[in-house]
N, CA, C and O of each residue as an XYZ file, in Angstrom:
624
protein
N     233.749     33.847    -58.147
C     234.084     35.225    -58.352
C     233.005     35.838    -59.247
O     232.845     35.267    -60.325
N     232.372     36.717    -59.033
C     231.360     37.518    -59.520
C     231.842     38.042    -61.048
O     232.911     38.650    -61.111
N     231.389     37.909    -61.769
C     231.631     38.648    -63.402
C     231.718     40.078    -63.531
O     232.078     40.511    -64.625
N     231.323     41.270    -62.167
C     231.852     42.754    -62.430
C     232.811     42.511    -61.411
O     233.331     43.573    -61.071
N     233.270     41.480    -60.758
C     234.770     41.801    -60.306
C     236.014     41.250    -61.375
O     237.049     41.902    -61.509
N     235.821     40.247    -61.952
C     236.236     39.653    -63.151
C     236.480     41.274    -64.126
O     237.430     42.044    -64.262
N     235.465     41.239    -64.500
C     235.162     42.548    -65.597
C     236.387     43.975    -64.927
O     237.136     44.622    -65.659
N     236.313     44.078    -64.011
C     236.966     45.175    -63.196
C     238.173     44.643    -63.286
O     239.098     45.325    -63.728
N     238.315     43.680    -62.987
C     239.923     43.205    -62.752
C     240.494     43.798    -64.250
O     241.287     44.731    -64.379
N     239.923     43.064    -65.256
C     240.501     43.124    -66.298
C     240.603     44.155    -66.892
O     241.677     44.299    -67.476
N     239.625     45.242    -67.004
C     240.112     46.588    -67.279
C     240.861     47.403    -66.420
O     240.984     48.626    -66.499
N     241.359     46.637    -65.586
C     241.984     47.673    -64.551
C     243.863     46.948    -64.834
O     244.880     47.540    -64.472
N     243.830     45.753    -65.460
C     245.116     45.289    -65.959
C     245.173     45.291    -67.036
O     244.024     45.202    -67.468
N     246.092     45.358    -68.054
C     245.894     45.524    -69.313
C     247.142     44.520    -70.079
O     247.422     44.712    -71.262
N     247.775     43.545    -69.340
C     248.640     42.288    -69.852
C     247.363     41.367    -70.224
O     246.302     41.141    -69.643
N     247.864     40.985    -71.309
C     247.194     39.675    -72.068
C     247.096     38.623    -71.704
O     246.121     37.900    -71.909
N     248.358     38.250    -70.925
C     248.209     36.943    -70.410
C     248.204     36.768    -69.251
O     248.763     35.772    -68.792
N     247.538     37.735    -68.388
C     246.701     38.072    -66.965
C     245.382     37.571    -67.530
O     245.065     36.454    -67.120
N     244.520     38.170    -68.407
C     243.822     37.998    -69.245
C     242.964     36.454    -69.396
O     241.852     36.020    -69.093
N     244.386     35.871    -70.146
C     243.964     34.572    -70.595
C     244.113     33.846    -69.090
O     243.302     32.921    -69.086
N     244.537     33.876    -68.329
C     244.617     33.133    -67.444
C     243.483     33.645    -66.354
O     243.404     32.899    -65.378
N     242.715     34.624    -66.346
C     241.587     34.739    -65.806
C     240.707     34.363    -66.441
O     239.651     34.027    -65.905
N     240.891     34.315    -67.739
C     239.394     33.684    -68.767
C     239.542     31.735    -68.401
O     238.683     30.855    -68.353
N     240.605     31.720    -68.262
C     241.096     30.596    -68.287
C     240.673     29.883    -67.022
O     240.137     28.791    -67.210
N     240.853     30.422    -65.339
C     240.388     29.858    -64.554
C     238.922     30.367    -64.103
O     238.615     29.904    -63.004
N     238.017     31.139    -64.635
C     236.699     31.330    -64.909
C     236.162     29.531    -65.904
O     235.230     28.904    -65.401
N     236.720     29.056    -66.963
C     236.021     28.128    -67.473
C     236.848     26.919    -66.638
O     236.794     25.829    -67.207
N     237.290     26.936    -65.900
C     237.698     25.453    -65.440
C     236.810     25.613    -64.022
O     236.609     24.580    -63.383
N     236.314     26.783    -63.554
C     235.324     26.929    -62.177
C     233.937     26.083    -63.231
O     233.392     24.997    -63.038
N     233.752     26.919    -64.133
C     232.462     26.673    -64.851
C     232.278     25.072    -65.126
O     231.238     24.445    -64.922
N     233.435     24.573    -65.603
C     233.515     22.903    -66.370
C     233.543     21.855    -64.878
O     233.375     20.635    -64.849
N     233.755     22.591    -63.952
C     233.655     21.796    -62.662
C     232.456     21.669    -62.511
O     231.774     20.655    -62.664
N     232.068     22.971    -62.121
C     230.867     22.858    -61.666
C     229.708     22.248    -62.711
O     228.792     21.561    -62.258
N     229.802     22.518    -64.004
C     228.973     21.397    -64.849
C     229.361     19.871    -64.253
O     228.371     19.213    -63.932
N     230.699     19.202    -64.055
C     230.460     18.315    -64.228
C     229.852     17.483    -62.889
O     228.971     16.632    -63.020
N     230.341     17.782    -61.805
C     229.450     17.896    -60.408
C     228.385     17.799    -60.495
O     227.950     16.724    -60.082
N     227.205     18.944    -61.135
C     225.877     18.767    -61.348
C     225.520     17.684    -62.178
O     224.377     17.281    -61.965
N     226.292     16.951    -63.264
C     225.843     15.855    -64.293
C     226.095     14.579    -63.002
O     225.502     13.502    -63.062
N     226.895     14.869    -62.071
C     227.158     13.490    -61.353
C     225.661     13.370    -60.361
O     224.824     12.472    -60.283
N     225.765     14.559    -59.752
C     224.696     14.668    -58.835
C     223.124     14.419    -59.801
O     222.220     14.218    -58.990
N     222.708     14.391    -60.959
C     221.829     13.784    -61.553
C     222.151     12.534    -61.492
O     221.452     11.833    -60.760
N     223.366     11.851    -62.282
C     223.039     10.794    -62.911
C     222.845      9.899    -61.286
O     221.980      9.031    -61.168
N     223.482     10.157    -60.503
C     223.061      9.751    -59.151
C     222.083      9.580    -58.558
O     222.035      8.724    -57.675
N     221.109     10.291    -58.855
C     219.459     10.233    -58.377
C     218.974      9.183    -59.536
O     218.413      8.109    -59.319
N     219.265      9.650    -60.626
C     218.672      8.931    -61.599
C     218.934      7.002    -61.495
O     218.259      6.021    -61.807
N     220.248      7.229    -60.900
C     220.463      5.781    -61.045
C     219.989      4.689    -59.527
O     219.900      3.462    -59.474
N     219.803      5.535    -58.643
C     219.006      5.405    -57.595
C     217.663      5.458    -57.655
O     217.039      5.138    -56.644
N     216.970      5.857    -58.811
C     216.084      6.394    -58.642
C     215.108      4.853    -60.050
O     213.937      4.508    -59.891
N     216.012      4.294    -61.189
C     215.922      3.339    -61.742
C     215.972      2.592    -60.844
O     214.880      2.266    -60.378
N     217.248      1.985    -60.195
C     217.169      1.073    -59.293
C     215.898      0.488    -58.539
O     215.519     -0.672    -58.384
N     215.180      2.160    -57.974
C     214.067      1.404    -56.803
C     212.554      1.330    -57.768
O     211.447      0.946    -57.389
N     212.972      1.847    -59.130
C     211.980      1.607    -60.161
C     211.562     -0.079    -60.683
O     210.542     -0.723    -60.929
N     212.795     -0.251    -60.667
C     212.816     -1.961    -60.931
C     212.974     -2.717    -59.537
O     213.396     -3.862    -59.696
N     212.728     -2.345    -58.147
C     212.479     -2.860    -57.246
C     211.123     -2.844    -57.207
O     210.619     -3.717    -56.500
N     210.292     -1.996    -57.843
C     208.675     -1.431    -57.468
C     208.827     -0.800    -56.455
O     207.764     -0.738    -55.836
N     210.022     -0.047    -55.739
C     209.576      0.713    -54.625
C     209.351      2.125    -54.994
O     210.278      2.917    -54.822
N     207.824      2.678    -55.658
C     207.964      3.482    -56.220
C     208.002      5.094    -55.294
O     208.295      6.216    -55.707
N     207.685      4.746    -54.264
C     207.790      5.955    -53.404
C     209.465      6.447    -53.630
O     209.920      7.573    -53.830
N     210.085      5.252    -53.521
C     211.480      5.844    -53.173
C     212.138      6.453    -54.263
O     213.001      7.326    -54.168
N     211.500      5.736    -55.762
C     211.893      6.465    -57.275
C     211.402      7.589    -57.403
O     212.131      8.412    -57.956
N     210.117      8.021    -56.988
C     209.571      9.016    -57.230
C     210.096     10.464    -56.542
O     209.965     11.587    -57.030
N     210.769     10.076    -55.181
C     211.722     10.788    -54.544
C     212.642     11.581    -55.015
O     212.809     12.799    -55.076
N     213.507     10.140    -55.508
C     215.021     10.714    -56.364
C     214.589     10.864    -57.378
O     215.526     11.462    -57.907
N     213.621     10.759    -58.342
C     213.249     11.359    -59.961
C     212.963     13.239    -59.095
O     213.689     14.155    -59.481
N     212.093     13.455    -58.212
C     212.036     14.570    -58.082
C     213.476     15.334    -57.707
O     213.664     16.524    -57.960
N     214.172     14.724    -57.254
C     215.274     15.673    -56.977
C     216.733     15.423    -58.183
O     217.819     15.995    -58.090
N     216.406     14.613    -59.043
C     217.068     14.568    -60.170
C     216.512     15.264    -61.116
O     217.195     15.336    -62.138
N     215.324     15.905    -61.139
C     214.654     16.666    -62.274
C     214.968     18.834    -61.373
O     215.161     19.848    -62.044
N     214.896     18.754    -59.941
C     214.982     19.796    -59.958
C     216.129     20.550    -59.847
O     216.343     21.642    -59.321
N     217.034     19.538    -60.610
C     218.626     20.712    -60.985
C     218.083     21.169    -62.564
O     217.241     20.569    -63.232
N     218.450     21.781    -62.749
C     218.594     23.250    -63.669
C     218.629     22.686    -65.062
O     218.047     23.356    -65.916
N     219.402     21.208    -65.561
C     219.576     20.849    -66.486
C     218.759     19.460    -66.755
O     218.486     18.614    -65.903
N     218.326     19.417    -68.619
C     216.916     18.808    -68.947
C     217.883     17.267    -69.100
O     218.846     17.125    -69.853
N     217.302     16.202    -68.146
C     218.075     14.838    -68.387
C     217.163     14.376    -68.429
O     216.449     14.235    -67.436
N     216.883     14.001    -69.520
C     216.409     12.976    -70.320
C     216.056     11.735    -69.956
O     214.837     11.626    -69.815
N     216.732     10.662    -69.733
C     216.066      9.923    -68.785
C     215.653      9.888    -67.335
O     215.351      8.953    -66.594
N     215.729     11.169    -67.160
C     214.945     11.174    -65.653
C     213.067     11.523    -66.185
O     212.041     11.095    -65.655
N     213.177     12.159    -67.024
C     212.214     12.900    -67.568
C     211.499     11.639    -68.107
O     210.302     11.596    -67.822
N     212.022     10.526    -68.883
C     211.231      9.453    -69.324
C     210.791      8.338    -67.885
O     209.689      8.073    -67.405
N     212.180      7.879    -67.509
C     211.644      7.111    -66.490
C     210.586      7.751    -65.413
O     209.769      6.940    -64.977
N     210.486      9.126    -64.912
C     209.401      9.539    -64.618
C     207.802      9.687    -65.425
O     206.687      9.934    -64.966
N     208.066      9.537    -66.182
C     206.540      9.140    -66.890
C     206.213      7.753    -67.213
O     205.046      7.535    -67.540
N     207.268      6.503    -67.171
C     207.165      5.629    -66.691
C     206.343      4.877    -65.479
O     205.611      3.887    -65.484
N     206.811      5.842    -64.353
C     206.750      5.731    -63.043
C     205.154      6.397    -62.967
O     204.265      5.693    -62.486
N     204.850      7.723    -63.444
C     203.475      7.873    -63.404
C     202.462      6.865    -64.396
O     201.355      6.404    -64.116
N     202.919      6.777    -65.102
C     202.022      5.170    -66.068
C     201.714      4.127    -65.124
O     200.675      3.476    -65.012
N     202.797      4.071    -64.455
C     202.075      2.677    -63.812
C     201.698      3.093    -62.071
O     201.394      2.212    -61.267
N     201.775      4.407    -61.734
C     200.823      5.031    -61.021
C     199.755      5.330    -61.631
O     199.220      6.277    -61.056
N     198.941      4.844    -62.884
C     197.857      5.621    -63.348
C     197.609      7.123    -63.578
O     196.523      7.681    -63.424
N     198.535      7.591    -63.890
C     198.494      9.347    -64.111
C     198.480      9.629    -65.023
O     199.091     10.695    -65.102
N     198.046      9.260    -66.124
C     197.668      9.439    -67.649
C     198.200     10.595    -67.901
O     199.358     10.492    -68.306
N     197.733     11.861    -67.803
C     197.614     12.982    -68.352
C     199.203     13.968    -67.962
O     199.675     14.943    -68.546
N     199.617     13.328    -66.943
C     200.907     14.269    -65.933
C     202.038     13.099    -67.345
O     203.035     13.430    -67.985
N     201.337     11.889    -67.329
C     202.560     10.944    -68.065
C     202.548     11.730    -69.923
O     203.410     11.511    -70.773
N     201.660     12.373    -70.045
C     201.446     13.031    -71.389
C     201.971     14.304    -71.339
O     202.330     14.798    -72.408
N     202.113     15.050    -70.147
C     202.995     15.927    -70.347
C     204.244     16.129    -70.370
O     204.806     17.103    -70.873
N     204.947     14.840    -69.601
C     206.489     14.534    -68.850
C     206.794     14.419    -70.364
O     207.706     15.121    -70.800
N     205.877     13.309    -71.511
C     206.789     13.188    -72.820
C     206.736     14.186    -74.247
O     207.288     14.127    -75.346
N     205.752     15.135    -73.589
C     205.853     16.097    -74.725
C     207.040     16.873    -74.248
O     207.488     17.566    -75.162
N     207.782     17.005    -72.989
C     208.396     17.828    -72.622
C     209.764     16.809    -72.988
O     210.763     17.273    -73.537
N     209.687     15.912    -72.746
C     210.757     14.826    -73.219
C     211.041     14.881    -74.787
O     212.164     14.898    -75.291
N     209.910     14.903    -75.422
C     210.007     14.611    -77.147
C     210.305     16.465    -77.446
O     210.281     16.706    -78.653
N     210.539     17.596    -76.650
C     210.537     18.485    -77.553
C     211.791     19.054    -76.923
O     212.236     20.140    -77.293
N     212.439     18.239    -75.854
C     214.260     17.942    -75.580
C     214.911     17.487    -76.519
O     215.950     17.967    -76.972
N     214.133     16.155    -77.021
C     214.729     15.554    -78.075
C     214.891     14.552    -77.944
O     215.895     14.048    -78.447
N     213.926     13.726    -77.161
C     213.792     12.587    -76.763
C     213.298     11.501    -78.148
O     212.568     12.059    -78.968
N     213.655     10.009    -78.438
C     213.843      9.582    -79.757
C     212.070      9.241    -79.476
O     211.733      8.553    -78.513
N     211.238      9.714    -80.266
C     209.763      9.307    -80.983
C     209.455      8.135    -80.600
O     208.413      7.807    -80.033
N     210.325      7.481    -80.886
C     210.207      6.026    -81.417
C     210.121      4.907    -80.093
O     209.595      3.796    -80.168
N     210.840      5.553    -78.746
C     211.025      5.004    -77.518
C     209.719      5.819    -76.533
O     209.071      5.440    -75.558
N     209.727      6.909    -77.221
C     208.763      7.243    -76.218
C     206.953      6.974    -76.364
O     206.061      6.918    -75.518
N     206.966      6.828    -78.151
C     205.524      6.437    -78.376
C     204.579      5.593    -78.176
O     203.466      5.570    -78.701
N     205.273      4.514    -76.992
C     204.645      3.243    -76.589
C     203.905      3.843    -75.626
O     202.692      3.907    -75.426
N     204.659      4.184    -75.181
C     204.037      5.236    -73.323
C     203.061      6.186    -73.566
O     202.095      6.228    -72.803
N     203.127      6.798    -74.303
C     202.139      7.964    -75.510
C     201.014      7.641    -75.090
O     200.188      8.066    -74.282
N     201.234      6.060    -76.415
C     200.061      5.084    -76.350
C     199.472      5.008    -75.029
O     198.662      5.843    -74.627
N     199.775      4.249    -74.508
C     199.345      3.928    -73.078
C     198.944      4.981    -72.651
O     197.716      4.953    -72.728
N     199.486      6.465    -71.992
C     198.805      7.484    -71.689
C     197.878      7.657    -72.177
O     196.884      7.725    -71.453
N     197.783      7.752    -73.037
C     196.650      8.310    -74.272
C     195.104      7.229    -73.861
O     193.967      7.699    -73.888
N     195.483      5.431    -73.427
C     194.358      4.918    -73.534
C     193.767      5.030    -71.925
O     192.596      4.930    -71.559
N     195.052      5.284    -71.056
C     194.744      5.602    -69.721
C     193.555      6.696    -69.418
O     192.652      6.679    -68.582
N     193.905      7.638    -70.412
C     192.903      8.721    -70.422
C     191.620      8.732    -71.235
O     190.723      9.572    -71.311
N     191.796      7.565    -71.815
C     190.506      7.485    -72.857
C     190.284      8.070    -74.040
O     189.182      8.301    -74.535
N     191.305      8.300    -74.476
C     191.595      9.819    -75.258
C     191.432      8.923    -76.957
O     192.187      9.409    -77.799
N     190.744      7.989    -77.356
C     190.724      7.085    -78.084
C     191.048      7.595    -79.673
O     191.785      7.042    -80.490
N     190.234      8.856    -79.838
C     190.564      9.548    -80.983
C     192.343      9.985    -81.226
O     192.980      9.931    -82.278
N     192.846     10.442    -79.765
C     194.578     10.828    -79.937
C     195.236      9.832    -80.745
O     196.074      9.963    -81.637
N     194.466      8.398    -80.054
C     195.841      7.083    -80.031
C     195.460      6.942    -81.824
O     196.384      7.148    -82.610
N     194.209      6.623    -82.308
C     193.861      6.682    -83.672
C     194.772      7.424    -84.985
O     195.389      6.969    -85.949
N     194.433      9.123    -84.339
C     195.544      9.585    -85.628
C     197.159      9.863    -84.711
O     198.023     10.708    -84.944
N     197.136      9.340    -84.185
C     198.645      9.516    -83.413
C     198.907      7.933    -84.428
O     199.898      8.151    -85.125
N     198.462      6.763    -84.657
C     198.786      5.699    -85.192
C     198.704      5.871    -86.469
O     199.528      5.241    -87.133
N     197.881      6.607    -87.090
C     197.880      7.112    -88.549
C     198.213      8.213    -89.077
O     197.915      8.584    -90.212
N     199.056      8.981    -88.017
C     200.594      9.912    -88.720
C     201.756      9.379    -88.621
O     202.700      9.828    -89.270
N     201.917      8.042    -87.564
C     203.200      7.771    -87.879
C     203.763      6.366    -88.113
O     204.922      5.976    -87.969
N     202.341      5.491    -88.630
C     202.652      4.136    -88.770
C     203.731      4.199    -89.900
O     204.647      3.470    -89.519
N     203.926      4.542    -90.670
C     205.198      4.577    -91.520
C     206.087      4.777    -91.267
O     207.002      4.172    -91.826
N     206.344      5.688    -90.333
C     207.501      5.771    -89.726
C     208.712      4.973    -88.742
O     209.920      5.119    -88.555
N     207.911      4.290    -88.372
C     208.653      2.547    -87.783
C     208.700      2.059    -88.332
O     208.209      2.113    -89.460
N     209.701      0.820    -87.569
C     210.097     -0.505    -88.408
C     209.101     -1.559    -88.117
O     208.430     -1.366    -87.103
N     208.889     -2.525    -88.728
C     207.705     -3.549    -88.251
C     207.090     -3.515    -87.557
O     205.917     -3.152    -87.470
N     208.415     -4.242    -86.325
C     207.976     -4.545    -84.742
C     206.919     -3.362    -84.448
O     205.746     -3.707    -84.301
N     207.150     -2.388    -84.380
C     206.706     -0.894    -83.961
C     205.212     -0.992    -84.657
O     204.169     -0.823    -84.025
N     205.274     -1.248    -85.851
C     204.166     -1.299    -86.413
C     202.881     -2.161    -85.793
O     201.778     -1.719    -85.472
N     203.364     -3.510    -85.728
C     202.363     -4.103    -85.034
C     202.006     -4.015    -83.783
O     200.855     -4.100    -83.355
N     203.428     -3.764    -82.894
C     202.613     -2.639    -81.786
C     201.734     -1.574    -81.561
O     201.103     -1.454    -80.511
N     201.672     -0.857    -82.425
C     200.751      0.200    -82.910
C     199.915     -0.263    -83.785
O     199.105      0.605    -84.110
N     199.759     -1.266    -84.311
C     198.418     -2.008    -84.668
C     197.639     -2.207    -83.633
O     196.469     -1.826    -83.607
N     198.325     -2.939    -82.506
C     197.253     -3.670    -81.379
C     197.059     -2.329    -80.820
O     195.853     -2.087    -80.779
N     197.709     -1.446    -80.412
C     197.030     -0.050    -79.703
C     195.724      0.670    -80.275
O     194.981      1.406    -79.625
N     195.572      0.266    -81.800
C     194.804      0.811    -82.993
C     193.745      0.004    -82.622
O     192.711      0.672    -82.651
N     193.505     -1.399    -82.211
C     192.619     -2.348    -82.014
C     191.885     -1.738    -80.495
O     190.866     -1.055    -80.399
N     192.622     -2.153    -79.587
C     192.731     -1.197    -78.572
C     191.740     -0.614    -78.054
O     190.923     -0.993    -77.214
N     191.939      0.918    -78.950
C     191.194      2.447    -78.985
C     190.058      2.175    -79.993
O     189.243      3.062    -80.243
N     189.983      0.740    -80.680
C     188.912      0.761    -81.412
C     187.586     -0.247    -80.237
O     186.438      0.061    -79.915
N     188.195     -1.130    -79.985
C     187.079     -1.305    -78.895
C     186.596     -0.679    -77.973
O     185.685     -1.167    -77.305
């Protein structure tokens, strides 16, 4: 139902609880239809992992595209697709998928391995350098010495 027929209805009735019960079946159309669209992602997405860890990457790359072009930002479609371009060699497309991932709100900390890797895919040796020396403090060990050897890395 269109929002100036909604709008019309309601100034044209003036009971309250006509009212609430049109506001009322307006958000249960709305909460459907959100939750439909979260199924129809996580569906590609999980089809779309699946043929990721088969290596059939044609077929991930498929359902990542049609799990990314509904309307809403999911997060792991957005990572496992820069995944999927990493180990297609796409350096630079995999550096944009996670700035767009990390400024969703994707956790730093999961996505900065891949960073890395983008970053040496492209040669970009200076990025991986102070990208390792703004945030070596910021991890826990493990992380650290991972980002040591990336530091070694970009230094050869």
């Amino acid at each position: 139902m269109p929002i100036s027929r909604v709008r019309k209805y309601l100034s044209q009735n003036k009971r309250p609880m006509n009212h609430f019960l049109v506001y009322l079946f307006c958000f249960s159309v709305y909460l459907y239809n959100f939750s439909a669209l979260a199924s129809v992602i996580n569906t590609h997405y999980e089809k779309a992992l699946i043929s990721f860890n088969k290596s059939e990457f044609d077929s991930a790359k498929i359902h990542l595209k049609n799990a990314l072009s509904q309307p809403s930002e999911h997060l792991p479609s957005r990572i496992l697709n820069a995944r999927l371009l990493l180990v297609l060699g796409k350096g630079s497309l995999v550096e944009v998928e996670l700035k767009k991932a990390e400024l969703a709100g994707a956790d730093k900390t999961y996505i900065s391995t891949y960073l890395m890797d983008a970053f040496l895919l492209q040669r970009k040796f200076d990025e991986v350098l102070s990208f390792v020396d703004e945030y070596f403090y910021t991890f826990n060990n493990v992380n650290r010495n991972v980002f040591l050897l990336y530091k070694a890395q970009a230094l050869l």
